[in-house]
N, C-alpha and C positions, 0 to 999 in steps of 0.2 A: 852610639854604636853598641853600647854593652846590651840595650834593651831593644835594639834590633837583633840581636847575635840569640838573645833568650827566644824573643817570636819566630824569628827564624825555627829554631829547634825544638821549640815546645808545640807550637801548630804547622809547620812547612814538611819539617825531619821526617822518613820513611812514610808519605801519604800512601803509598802507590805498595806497600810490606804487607799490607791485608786488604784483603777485596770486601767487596760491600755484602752490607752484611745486616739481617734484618730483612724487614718487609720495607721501610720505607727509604732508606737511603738507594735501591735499585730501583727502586721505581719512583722515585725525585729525580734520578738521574736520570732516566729512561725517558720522562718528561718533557725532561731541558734535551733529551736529544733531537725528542720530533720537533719541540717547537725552532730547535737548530736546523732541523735539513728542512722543513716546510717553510721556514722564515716567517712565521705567522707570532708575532709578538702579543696575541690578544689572548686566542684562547689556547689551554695549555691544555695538550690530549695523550691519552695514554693507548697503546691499541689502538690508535688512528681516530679514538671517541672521545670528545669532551671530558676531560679531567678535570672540577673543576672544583675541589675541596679544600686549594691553597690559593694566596692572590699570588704575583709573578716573580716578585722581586729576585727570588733564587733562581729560578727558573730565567730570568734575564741574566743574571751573572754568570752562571753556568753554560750557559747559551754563548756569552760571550769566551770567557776560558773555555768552549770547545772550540771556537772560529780559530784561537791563537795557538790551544797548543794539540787540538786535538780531539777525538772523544776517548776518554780512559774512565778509569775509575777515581785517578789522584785528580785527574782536573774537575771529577765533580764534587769533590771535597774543597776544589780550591776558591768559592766565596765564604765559605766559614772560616777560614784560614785566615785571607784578606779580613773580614770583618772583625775578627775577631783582632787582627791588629791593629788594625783602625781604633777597634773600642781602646785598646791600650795607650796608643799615641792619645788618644782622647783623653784619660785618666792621667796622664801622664800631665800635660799641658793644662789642663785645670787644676789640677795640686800646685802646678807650678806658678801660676797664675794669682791661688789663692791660697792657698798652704804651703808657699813657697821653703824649701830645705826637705820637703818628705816626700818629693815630685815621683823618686825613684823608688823607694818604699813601698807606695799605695800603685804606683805603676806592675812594680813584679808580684805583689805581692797578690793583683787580681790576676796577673797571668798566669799564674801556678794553681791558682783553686784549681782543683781535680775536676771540676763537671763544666769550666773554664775551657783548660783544657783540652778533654774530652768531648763537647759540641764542637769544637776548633776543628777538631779534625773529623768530621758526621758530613755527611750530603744529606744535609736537615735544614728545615727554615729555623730551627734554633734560636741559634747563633745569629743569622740576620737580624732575628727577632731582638736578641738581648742588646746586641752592639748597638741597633740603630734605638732601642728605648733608654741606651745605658746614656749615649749619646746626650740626648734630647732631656734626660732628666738633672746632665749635669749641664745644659745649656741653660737650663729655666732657672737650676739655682743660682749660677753666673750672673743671670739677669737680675734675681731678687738680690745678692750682695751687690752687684756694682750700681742698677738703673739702668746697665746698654742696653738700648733695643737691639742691637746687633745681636746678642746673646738670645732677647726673645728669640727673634728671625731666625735663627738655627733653631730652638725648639722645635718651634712647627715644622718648619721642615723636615727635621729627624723624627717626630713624631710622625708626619705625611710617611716618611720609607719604612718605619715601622708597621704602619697601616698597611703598609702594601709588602711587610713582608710574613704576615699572617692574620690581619684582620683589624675587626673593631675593639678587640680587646687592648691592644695599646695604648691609643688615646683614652680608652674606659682607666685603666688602670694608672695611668696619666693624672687624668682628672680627680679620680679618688685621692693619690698618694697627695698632690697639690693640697685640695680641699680639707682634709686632713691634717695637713702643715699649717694652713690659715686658722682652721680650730682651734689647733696647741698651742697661736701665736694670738688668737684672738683678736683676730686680724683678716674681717672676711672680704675687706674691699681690695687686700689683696686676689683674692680667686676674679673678682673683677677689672683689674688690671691685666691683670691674666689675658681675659677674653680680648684680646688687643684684632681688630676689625682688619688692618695690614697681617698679622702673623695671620687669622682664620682663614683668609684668602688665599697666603703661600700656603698653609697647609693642606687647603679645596687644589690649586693645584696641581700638586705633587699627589694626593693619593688619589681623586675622585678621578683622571681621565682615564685609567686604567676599568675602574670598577664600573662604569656609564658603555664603555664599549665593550667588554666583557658581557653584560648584560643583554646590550643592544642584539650584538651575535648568537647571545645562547640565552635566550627567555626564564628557561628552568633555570638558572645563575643563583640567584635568590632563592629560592627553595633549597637549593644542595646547599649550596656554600652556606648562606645565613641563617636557615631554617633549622637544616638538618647539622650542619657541620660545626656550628658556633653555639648555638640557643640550645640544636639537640645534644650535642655530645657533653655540655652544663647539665640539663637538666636530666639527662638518661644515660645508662650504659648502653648507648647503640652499638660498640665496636669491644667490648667484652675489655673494658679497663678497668675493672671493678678493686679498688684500694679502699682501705679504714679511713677514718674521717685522721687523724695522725699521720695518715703516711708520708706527707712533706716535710715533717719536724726530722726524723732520719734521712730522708731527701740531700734535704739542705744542710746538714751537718757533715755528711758525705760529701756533699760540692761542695762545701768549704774546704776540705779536708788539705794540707798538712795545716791548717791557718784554724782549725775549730775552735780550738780551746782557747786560744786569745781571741777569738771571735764570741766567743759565751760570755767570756770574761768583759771584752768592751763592753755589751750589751747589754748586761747586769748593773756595771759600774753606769751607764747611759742613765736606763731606767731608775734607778738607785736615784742619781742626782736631781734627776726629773720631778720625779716624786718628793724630796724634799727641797728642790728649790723654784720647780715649778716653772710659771714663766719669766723669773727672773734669771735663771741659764738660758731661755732662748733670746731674751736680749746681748745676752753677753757672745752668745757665739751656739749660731740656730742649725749648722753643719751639722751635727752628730746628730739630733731631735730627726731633721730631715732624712738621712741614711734610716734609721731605724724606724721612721716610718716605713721607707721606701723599700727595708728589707721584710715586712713584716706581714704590709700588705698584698703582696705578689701568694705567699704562703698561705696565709687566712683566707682571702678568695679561691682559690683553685682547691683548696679542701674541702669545701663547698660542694664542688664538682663531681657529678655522677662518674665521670671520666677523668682517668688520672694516668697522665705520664709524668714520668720524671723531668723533661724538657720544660716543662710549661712554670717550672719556676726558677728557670736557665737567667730571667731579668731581674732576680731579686740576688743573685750572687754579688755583682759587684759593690751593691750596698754593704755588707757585710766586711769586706776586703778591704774596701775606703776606709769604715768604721774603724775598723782594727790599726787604719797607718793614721788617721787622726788620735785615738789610743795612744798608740806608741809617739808619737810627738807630743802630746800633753805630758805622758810620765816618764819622757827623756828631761824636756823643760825642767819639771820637778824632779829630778833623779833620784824617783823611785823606781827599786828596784821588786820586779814582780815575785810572786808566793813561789815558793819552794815545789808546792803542789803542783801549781798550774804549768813550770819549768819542767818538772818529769810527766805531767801530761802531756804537754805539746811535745815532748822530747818521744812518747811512745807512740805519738798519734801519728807524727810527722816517721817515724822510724819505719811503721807500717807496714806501708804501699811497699817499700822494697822490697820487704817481705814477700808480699804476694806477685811482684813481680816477676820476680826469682824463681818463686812456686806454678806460674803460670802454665807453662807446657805439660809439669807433672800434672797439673788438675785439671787439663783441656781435655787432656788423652785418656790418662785414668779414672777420671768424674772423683777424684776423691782426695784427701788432704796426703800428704806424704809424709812418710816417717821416715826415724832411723838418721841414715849419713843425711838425708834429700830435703831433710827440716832442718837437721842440726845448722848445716851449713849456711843456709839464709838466716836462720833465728838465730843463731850464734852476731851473724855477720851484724842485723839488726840492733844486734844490744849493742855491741860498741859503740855502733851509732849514734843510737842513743844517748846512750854515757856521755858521748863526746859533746852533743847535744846541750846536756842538761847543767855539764861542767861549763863549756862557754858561757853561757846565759847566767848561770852564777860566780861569773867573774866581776872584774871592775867594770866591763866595758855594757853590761847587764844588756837592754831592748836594742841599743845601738846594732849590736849585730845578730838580731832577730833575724834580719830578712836574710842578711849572707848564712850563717849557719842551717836554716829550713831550706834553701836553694838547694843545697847538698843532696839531701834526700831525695828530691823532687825533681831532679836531675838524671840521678843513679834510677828512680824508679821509671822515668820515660824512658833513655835510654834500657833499660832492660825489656819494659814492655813492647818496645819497636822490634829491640833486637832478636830477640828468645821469644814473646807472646805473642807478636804477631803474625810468625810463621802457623804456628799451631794452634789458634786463632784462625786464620784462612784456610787452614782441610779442614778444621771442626764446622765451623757457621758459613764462610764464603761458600757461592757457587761457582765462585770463581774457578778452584781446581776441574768443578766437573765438568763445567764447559771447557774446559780447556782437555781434556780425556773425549769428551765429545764430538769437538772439532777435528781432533785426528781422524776419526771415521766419515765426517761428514760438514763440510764449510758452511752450511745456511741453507743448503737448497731443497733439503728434506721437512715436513713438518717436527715438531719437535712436542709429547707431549708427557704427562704427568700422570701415574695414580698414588693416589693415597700419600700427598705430600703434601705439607706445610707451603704458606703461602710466599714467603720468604724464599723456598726454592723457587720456587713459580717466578718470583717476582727478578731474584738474581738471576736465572737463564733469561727472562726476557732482557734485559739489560745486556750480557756477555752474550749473549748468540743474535741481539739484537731483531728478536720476530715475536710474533706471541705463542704467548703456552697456551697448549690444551689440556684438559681434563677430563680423562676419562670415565672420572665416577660422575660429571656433567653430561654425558654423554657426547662428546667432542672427540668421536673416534674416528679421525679421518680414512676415508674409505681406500686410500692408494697408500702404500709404503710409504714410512714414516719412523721416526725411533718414538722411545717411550721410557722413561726415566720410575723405576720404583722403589719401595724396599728390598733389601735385600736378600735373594732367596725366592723371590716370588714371579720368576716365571712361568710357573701355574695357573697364576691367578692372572696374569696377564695374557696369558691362552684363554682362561676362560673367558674375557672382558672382549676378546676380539671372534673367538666361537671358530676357531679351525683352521686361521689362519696361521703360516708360520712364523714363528717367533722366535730370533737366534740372541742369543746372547753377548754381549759386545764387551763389557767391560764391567770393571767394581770401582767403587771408591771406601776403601776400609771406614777412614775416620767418621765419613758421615753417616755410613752402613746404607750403598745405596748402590742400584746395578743399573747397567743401560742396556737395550733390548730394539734387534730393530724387528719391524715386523713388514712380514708383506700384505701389497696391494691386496683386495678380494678377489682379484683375478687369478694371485700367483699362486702356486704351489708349493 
């Protein structure tokens, strides 16, 4: 109950308090709406055109939470949500399984990772992606500790929905992180066990009948998707993601975050013993060797990468998380108690987020850090916290109540973020508000279009007014009345763009600084 009562509120609590937001979450969801009203479970189209840059997996779940509760914006969050609890009952039940007494530990302590969290609540393959790889990776090791094939048989499988919840990179990175383990164990007939003939098959058919009739229907399939979408967006910035060969090292220290610093600290003390005891710690206990692969590789590959988002190493988090509640159960065993240092680290790191929570609506609105009473009062409130933090942990009771006292924080900072940053939050980036200003003037029956806007506005009106946008500097000036969404100020320029026709002005939206404009027909006057 306690660790349904956290999922519930850490990825369930206010889905529906910010509208979507970005260029991909409205148009994930926009998605899963046609392939919901067309009933067409193959190909997944945008604009009524072959969409075909993700496999479906999301796109099926979402599809399914619109038949039950609707089409909204919380229901197209709600298979990250699901997934993401699933991964957790899944962490949960292998600690308990095989690390039995730190079940609840390594359970909360991956629900709380901030980039955890935060895909949890995204209309993104993310999250499908992590949960179903997180899944699968802690199947396979279930199977190298005990010998079930049972345990195989859910790899493939979770590996199979992983496949199909963004690609061949799953099983790619699958394979590595395995082959990789048999090195350090030197031990390669394991990878050959591995290849078990029953699991290959469950996993052919779980992800290949999607990807065979997707193809079948839309020929170009393999060129967008695996061509351009997987091999090009590796080896090129086709879509302007341009990051330093580093930037997943602060990535991933952020999606650890309140849990870093005892996460640096496991991984150090891992590699440490590694190093001098080699492979005589992976006989005695190969669990931690394994995580720190499996955290390290996700990282080093996608650095590689011409293209860099922050999601794409959303499946190397809960290695870290694990990491750290095996940590804390070896130096409870040995009641060591941890450094002074690393106690007011984690006590400032975990303190944080509250911080910025707090600070969130002042720095949405005013672009800038707040002073005076409007700092004191969150910075003030944070240090307590801290203190309080850093004095628990150096009691008697030392790592024991690691997880209860970070909880705190992590708690206070989501409740604030729902509560206070997601209002302000939804006028700043949603286009939620402005459809909804929109709508008052006109229900859908008008064309609706754009100049000089970010693709993300484009992408949330097509979503909340449910049509497609036009663009004017495309040249996509419908010739009959119509509105027309700009910067603000600029109904000049959108007289000039239509050349005589009339243009009245309808309404503003402050926060985002943007006007709506209808215009008439080329007939009218």
């Amino acid at each position: 109950m306690l660790l349904a009562g956290f999922c519930g509120f850490l990825f369930f609590f206010g889905l529906s308090y910010l509208g979507l937001v970005g260029a991909d979450e409205p148009r994930y969801a926009q998605v899963a709406r046609e392939m919901h009203d067309r009933r067409d479970w193959i190909t997944p189209t945008l604009g009524g055109k072959p969409w075909l840059e993700k496999p479906a997996l999301y796109y099926w779940q979402t599809t399914l939470a619109y038949s039950i509760f609707g089409v909204s914006d919380w229901a197209a969050r709600l298979a990250s949500a699901v997934d993401a609890t699933v991964m957790i009952v899944a962490v949960y039940l292998f600690l308990r399984r095989f690390r039995s007494g730190f079940q609840l530990d390594g359970a909360l302590m991956t629900a709380t990772a901030s980039g955890v969290i935060g895909f949890a609540r995204a209309a993104s393959m993310d999250m499908p992606l992590a949960a179903m790889f997180t899944i699968a990776l802690l199947a396979w090791y279930a199977w190298y500790e005990s010998a079930s094939k049972y345990f195989l048989m859910l790899f493939y499988v979770f590996i199979g929905l992983a496949m199909l919840a963004k690609g061949p990179v799953a099983p790619f990175l699958a394979a590595v992180i395995v082959l990789l383990f048999a090195a350090a164990k030197g031990d390669y007939l394991l990878v050959r066990r591995t290849c078990w003939i029953p699991g290959i098959a469950l996993f052919s058919m779980v992800a290949l009948p999607w990807y065979v009739a997707v193809q079948l229907k839309n020929p170009e399939f393999f060129r967008v998707f695996m061509l351009q979408h997987n091999l090009g967006r590796f080896g090129k910035d086709l879509f302007h993601h341009t990051e330093p060969f580093w930037y997943y090292l602060p990535v991933v220290l952020i999606g650890l975050m309140p849990w870093t610093m005892f996460v640096i600290s496991a991984l150090a003390e891992r590699i440490r013993v590694w190093w001098t005891e080699k492979r005589a710690m992976l006989r005695s206990d190969a669990l931690p060797a394994f995580l720190v692969i499996w955290l390290v590789v996700p990282a080093v590959f996608f650095s590689f990468s011409a293209s860099k988002l922050p999601g794409y190493v959303l499946p190397a988090l809960p290695a870290g998380t694990l990491l750290l509640a095996e940590y804390v159960r070896q130096h409870v065993a040995d009641k060591d108690r941890p450094h002074l240092l690393l106690i007011a680290l984690h006590a400032i790191t975990a303190a944080l987020p509250v911080v910025a929570a707090l600070m969130m609506p002042y720095i949405v609105f005013q672009h800038t850090l707040p002073r005076g009473r409007a700092a004191a009062i969150p910075g003030g409130f944070a240090v307590v916290l801290a203190v309080g933090i850093a004095l628990t942990l150096r009691g008697q009771f030392g790592l024991r109540v690691l997880r209860f006292v970070t909880l705190v924080p992590v708690l206070l900072a989501v409740g604030a973020v729902v509560r206070f940053g997601a209002p302000a939050l939804d006028a700043e980036l949603s286009a939620r508000p402005l459809s909804q200003e929109i709508n008052r003037v006109d229900n859908g029956s008008l064309p609706l279009a754009i100049l000089r806007l970010p693709r993300e506005t484009e992408y949330g009106l097509q979503f909340y007014r449910n049509q497609n946008i036009l663009r004017y500097e495309l040249g996509q000036i419908p010739a009959g009345e119509h509105l027309v969404v700009a910067p603000a100020g600029w109904q000049k320029n959108v007289a000039k763009w239509t050349t005589g026709r009339r243009v009245t002005y309808l309404g503003s939206l402050a926060a985002p600084g943007l006007d709506y404009y209808w215009v008439a027909g080329k007939s009218s006057n």
